[in-house]
TORKOL-4160 file (C-alpha; in steps of 0.2 Angstrom, whole numbers, padded with zeros to 4 digits, m for minus):
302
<pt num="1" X="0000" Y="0000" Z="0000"/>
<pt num="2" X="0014" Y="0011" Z="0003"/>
<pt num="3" X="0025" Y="0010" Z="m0014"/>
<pt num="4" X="0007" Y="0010" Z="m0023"/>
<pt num="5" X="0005" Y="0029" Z="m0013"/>
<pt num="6" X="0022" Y="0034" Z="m0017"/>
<pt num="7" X="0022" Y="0028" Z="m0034"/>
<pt num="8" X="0005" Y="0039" Z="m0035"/>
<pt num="9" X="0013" Y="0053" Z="m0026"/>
<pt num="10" X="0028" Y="0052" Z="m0042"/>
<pt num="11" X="0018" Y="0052" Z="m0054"/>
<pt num="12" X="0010" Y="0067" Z="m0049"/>
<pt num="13" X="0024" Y="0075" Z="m0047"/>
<pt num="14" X="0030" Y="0070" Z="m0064"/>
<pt num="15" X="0017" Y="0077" Z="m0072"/>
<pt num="16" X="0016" Y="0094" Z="m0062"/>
<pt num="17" X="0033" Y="0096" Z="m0072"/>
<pt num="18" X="0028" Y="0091" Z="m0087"/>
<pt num="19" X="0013" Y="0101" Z="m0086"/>
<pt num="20" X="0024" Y="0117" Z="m0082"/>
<pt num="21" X="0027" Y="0131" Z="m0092"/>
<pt num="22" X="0047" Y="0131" Z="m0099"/>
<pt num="23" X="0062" Y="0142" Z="m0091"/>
<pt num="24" X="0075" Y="0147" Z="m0095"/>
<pt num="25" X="0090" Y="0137" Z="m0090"/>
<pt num="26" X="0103" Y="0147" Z="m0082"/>
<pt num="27" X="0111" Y="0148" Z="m0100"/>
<pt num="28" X="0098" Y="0154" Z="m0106"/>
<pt num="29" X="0087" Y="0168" Z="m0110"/>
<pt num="30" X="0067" Y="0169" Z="m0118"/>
<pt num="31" X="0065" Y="0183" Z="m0128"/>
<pt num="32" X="0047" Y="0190" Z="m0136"/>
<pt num="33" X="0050" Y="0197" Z="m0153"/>
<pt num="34" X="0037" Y="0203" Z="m0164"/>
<pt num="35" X="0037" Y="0191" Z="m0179"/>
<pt num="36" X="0043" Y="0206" Z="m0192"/>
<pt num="37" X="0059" Y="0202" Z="m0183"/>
<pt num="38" X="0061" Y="0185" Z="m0189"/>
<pt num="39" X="0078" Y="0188" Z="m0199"/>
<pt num="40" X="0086" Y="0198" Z="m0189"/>
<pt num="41" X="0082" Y="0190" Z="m0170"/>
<pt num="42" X="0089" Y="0174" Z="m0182"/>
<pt num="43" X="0107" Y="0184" Z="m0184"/>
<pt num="44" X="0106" Y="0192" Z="m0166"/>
<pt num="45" X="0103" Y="0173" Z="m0155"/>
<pt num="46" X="0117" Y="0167" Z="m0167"/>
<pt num="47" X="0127" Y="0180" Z="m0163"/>
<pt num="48" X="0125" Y="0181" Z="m0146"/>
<pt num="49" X="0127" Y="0162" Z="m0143"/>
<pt num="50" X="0144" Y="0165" Z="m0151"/>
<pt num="51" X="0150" Y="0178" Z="m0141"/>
<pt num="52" X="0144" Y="0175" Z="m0124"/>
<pt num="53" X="0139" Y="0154" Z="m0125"/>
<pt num="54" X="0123" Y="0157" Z="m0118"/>
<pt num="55" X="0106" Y="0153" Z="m0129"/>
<pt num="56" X="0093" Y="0166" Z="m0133"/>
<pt num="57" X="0076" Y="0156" Z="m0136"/>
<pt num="58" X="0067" Y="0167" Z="m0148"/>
<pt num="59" X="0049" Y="0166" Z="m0150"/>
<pt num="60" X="0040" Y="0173" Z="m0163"/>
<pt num="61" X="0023" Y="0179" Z="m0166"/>
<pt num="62" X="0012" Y="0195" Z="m0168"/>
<pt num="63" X="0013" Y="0209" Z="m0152"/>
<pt num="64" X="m0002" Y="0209" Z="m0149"/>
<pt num="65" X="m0001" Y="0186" Z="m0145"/>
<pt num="66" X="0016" Y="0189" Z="m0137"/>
<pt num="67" X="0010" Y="0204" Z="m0123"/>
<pt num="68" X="m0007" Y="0192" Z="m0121"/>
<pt num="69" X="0005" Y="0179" Z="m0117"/>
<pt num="70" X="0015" Y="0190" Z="m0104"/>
<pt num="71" X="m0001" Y="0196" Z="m0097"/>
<pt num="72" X="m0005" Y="0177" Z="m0093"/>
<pt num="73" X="0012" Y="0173" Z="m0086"/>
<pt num="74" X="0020" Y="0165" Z="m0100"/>
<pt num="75" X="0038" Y="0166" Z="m0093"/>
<pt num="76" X="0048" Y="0177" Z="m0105"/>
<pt num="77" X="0063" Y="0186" Z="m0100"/>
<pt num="78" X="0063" Y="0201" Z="m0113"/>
<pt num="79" X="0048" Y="0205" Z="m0127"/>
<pt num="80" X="0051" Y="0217" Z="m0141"/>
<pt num="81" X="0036" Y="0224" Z="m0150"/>
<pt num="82" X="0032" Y="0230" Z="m0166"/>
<pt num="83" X="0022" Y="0244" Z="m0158"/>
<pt num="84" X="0024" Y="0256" Z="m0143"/>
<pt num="85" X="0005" Y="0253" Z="m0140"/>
<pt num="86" X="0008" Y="0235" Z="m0134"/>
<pt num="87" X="0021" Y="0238" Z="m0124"/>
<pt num="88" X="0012" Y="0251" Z="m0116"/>
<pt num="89" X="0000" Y="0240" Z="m0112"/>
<pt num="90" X="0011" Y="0229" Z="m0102"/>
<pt num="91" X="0021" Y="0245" Z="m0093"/>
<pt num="92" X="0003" Y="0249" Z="m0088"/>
<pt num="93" X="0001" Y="0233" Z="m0079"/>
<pt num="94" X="0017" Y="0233" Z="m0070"/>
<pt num="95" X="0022" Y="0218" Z="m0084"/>
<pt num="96" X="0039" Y="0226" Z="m0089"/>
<pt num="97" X="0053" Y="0233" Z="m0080"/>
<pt num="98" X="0051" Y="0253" Z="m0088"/>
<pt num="99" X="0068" Y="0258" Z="m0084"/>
<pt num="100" X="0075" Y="0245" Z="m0096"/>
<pt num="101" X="0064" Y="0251" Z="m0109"/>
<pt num="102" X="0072" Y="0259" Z="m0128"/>
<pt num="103" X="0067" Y="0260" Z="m0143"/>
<pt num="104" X="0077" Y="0249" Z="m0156"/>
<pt num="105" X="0074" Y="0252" Z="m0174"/>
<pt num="106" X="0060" Y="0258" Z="m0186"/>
<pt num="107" X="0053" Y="0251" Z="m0200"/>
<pt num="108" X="0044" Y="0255" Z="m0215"/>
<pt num="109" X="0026" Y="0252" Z="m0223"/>
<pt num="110" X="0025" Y="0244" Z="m0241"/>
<pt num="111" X="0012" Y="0236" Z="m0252"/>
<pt num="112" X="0020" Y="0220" Z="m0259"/>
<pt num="113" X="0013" Y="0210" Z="m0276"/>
<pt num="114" X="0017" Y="0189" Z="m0280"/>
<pt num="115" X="0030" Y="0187" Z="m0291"/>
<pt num="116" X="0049" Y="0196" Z="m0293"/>
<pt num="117" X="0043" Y="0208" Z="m0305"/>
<pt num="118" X="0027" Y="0217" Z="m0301"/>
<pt num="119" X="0021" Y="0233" Z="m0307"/>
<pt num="120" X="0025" Y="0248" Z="m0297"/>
<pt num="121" X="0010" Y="0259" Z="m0290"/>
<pt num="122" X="0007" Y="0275" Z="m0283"/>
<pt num="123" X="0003" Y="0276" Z="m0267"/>
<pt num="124" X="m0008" Y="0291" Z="m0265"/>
<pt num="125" X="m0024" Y="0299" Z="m0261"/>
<pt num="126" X="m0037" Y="0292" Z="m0267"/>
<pt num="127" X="m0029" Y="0276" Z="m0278"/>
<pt num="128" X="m0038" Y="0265" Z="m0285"/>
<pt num="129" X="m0031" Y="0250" Z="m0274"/>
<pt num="130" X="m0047" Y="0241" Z="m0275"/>
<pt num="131" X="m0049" Y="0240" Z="m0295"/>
<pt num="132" X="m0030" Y="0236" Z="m0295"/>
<pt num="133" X="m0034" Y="0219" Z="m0283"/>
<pt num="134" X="m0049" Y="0216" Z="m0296"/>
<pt num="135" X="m0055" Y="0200" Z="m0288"/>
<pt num="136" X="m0039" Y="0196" Z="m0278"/>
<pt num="137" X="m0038" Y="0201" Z="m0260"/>
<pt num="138" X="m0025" Y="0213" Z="m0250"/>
<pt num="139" X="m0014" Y="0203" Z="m0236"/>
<pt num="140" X="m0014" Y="0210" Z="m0220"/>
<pt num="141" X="m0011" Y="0207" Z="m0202"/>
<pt num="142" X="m0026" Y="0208" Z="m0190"/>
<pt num="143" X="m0032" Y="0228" Z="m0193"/>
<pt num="144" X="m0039" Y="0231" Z="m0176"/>
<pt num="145" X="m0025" Y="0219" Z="m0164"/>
<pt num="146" X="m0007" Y="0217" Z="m0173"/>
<pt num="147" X="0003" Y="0230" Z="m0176"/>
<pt num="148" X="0007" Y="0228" Z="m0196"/>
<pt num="149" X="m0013" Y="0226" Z="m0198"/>
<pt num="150" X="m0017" Y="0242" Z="m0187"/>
<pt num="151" X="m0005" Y="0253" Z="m0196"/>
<pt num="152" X="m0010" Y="0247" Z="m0210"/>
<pt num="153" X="m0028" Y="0251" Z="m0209"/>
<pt num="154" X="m0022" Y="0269" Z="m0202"/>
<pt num="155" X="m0012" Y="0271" Z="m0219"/>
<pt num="156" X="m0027" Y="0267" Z="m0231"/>
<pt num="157" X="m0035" Y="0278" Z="m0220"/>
<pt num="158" X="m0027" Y="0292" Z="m0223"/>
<pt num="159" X="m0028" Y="0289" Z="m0241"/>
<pt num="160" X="m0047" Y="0291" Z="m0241"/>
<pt num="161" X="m0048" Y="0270" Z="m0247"/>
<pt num="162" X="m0052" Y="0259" Z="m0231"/>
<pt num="163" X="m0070" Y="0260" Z="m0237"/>
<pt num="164" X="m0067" Y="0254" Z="m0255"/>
<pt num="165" X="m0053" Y="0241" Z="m0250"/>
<pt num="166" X="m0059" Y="0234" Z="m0234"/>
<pt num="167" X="m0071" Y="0218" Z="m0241"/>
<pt num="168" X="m0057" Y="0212" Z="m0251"/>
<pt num="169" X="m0046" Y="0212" Z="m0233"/>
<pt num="170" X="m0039" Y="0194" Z="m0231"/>
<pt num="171" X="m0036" Y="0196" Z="m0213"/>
<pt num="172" X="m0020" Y="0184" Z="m0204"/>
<pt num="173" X="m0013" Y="0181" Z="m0187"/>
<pt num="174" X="0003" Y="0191" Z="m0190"/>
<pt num="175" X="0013" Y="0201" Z="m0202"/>
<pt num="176" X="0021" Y="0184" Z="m0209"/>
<pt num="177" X="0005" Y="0173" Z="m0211"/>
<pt num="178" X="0001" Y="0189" Z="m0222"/>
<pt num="179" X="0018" Y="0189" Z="m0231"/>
<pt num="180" X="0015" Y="0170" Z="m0234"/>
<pt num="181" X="m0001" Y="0174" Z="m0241"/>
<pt num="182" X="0007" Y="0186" Z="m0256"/>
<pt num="183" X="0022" Y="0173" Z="m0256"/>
<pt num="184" X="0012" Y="0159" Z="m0259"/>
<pt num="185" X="0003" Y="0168" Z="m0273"/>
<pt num="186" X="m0016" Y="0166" Z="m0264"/>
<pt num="187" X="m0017" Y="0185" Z="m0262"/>
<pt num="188" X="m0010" Y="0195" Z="m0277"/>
<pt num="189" X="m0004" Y="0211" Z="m0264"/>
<pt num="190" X="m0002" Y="0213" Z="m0247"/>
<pt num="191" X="0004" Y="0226" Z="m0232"/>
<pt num="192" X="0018" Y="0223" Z="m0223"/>
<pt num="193" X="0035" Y="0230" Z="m0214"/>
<pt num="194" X="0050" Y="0233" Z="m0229"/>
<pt num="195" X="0058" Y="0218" Z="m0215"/>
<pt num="196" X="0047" Y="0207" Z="m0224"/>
<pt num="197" X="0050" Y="0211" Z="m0242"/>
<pt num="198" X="0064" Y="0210" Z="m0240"/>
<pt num="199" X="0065" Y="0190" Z="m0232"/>
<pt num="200" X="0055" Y="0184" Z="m0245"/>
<pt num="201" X="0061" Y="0180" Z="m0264"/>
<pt num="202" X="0043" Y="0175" Z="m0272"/>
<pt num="203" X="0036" Y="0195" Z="m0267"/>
<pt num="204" X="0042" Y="0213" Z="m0272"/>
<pt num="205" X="0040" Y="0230" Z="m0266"/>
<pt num="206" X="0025" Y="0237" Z="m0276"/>
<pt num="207" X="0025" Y="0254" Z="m0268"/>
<pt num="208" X="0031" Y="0261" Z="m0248"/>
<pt num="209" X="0017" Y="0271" Z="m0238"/>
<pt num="210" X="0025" Y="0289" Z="m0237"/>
<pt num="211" X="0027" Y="0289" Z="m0217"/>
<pt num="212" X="0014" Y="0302" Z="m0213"/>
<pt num="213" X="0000" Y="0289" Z="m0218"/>
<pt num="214" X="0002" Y="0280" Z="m0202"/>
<pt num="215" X="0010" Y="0280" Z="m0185"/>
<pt num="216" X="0029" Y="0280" Z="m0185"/>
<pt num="217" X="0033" Y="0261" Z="m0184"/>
<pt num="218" X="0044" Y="0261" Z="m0169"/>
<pt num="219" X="0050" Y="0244" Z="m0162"/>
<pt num="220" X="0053" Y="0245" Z="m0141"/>
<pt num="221" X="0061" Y="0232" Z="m0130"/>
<pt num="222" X="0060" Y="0229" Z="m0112"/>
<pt num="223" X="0064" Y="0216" Z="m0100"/>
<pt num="224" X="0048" Y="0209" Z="m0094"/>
<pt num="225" X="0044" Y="0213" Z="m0075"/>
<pt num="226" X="0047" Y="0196" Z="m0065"/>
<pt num="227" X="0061" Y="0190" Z="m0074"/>
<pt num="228" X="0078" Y="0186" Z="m0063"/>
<pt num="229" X="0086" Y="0179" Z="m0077"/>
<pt num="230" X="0106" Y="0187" Z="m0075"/>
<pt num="231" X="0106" Y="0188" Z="m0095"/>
<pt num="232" X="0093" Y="0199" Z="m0098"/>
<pt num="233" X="0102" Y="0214" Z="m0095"/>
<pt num="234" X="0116" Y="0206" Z="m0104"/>
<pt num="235" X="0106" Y="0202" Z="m0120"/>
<pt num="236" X="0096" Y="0223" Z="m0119"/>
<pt num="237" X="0116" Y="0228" Z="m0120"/>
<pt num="238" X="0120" Y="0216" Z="m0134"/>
<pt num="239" X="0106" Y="0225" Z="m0142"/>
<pt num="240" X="0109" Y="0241" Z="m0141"/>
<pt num="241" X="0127" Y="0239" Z="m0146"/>
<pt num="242" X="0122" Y="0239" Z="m0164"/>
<pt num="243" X="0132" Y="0224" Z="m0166"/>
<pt num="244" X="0139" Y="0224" Z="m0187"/>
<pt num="245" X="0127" Y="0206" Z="m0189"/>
<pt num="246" X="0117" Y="0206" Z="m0204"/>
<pt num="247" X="0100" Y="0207" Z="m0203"/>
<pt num="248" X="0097" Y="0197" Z="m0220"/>
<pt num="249" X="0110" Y="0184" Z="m0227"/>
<pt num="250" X="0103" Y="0187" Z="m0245"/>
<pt num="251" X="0100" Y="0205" Z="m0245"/>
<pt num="252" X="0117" Y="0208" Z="m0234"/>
<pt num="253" X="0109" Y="0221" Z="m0224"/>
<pt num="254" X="0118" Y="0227" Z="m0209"/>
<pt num="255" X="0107" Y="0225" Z="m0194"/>
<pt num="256" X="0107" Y="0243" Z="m0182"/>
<pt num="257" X="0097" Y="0256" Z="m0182"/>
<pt num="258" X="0106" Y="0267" Z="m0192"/>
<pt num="259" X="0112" Y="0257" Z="m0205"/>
<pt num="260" X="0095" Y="0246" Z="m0203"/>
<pt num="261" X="0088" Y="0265" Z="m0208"/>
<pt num="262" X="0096" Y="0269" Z="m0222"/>
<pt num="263" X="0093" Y="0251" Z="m0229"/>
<pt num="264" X="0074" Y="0254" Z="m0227"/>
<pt num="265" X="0076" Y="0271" Z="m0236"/>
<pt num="266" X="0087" Y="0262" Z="m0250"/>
<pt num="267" X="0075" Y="0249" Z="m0253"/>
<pt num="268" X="0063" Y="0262" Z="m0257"/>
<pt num="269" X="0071" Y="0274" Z="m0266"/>
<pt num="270" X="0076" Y="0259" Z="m0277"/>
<pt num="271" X="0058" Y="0255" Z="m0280"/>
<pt num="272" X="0053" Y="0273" Z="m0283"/>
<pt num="273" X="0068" Y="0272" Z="m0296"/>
<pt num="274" X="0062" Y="0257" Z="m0304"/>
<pt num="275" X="0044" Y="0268" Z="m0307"/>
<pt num="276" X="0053" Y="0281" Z="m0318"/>
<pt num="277" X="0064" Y="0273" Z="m0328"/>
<pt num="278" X="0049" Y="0264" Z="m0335"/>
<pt num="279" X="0033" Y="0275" Z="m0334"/>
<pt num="280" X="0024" Y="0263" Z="m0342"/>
<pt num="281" X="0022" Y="0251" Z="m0329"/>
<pt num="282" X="0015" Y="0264" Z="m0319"/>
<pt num="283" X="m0003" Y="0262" Z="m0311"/>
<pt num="284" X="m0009" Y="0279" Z="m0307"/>
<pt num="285" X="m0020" Y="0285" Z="m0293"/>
<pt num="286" X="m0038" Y="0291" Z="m0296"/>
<pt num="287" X="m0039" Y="0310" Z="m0288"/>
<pt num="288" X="m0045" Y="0312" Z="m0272"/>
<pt num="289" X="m0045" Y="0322" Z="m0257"/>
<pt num="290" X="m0033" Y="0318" Z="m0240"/>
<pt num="291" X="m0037" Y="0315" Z="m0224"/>
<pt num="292" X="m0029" Y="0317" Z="m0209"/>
<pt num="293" X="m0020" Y="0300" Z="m0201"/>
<pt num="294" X="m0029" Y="0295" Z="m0186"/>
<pt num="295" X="m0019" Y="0293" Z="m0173"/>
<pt num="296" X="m0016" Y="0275" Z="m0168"/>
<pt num="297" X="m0030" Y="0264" Z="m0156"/>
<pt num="298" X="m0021" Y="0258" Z="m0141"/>
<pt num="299" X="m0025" Y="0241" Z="m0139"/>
<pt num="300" X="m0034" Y="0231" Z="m0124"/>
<pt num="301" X="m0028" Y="0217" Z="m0117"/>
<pt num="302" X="m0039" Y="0207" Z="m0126"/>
C-alpha cells in the first residue's frame, strides 16, 4: 500500500513538471520578438550564442499574441514589440521593468505584389487599390490587434480607401502569415514591414506608404517585470550595441538602427527608381481628397 501511494505521489509530481510552463536554464534567455523580426532575431541569437555561449530562445509571433502571453504569465525574459501601444499595455500593468525600456529600430510600410517583377503603384490619395486587386484580395495582419494590420488600416485611412478596400481584406494572425499569403501567390498584394519584403524571394515591393500615412513604426524592447534571469540585462546591452550582424543573409543588410535605416530608405528609393525609368508600368491613382491620419487605437488586453 505504501509503494502504490508513493508511486502515485511520483507520478503526480512527474506530471506537475511536465505540465509546467518552460524556463530558462541558467544559460539561457526567452525573448518576445514581434514576428517582423524574424531575420534579424535569427542573426542576433546566433550571434549572441557565439559571443557569450549562452542561448537566446526566440519566440516569434504578432505583439499583440506575445503581450497576451505575458499578461498570462507566460515566462519570457525580454519582449520586443512591433508597436509602442503593446508595450504600453504591459508598462501599464506593472508587466515590464520601464527603466529597461528603448526603442530599437524603425521600420517601414509597403504594399508588396506575387512574383519578382510586379508593377510599381502610386501610393496616394485616393488610388484605386481596390480596382487594381480586381477580384484578388490585400494581405494583412489583423487591422484592429497586430501591429502591421493596425498601421495598415491607419495608412489606407489616410488615403481616403479603407471603405473601398476593406471587403477584399484577407485578414491573418501576423505580419508573416500575411507575407505567406502574397508569397504563396493566394493574395495577389499585401501590407507589410519593408523587413518582410525583403525576407521573401517569391514577393516585391510594389509601392512604400509615405510615413505620414500611419504611426511612426517604432519597435521598443524591455525586460519583462518578473524576470531574474542574470542575462537579460546582458542580452538589452548586446542590443543596443548595434552589433555589425546582418539582418538578412541574401540581402546583406547590416542589422542597427542606423544602418537598418538607411537600408529601409534604399529599398525604397530603389523602387521609386524602378517607377521612372519605366513610366509605363506605372498604375496611377484616381484624384482624391486627403485625410488626416488618425492617430493610432491603443489596444486592450484582449
Amino acid at each position: 500500500m505504501l509503494t502504490l501511494r508513493r508511486c502515485l505521489i511520483c507520478l503526480v509530481i512527474c506530471v506537475v513538471v511536465a505540465l509546467s510552463p518552460h524556463k530558462a536554464r541558467a544559460d539561457e534567455i526567452v525573448v518576445f520578438a514581434a514576428a517582423s523580426l524574424k531575420e534579424a532575431m535569427d542573426e542576433i541569437s546566433a550571434g549572441f550564442a557565439k559571443e557569450t555561449g549562452h542561448t537566446a530562445i526566440i519566440s516569434l509571433a504578432g505583439s499583440s499574441a506575445l503581450a497576451r502571453q505575458i499578461q498570462q504569465g507566460a515566462p519570457a525574459d525580454i519582449f520586443i514589440s512591433a508597436n509602442a501601444a503593446w508595450m504600453d499595455v504591459l508598462e501599464k500593468d506593472g508587466l515590464i521593468d520601464p527603466a529597461s525600456r528603448f526603442d530599437l529600430l524603425n521600420n517601414s510600410l509597403v504594399l508588396v505584389a506575387h512574383g519578382r517583377d510586379a508593377d510599381p503603384v502610386d501610393i496616394a490619395p485616393g488610388m484605386d487599390l481596390a480596382g487594381i486587386l480586381g477580384d484578388g484580395r490585400l494581405a494583412m495582419a489583423l487591422v484592429d490587434a497586430v501591429p502591421a494590420g493596425i498601421y495598415g488600416k491607419a495608412a489606407l485611412q489616410s488615403l481616403g480607401i479603407w471603405e473601398q478596400v476593406a471587403p477584399k481584406v484577407a485578414q491573418a494572425d501576423n505580419v508573416r502569415a500575411a507575407l505567406a499569403l502574397v508569397s504563396a501567390g493566394e493574395a495577389p498584394m499585401g501590407i507589410v514591414y519593408m523587413t518582410d519584403a525583403i525576407a521573401d524571394e517569391n514577393v516585391s515591393v510594389a509601392g512604400t506608404f509615405p510615413a505620414g500615412t500611419h504611426p511612426p513604426i517604432v519597435y521598443p524592447a524591455a525586460a519583462v517585470a518578473e524576470s531574474d534571469n542574470p542575462l537579460t540585462a546582458r542580452f538589452l546591452e548586446y542590443l543596443k550595441a548595434r552589433l555589425p550582424v546582418p539582418l538578412s543573409r541574401a540581402e546583406g543588410l547590416p542589422w542597427s538602427r542606423n544602418s537598418f535605416n538607411r537600408a529601409l530608405s534604399s529599398a525604397a528609393a530603389s523602387a521609386s527608381a524602378t517607377a521612372k525609368r519605366d513610366p509605363r508600368r506605372r498604375r496611377k491613382p484616381f484624384a482624391g481628397q486627403s485625410a488626416c491620419p488618425p492617430s493610432m487605437s491603443r489596444p486592450g488586453p484582449s
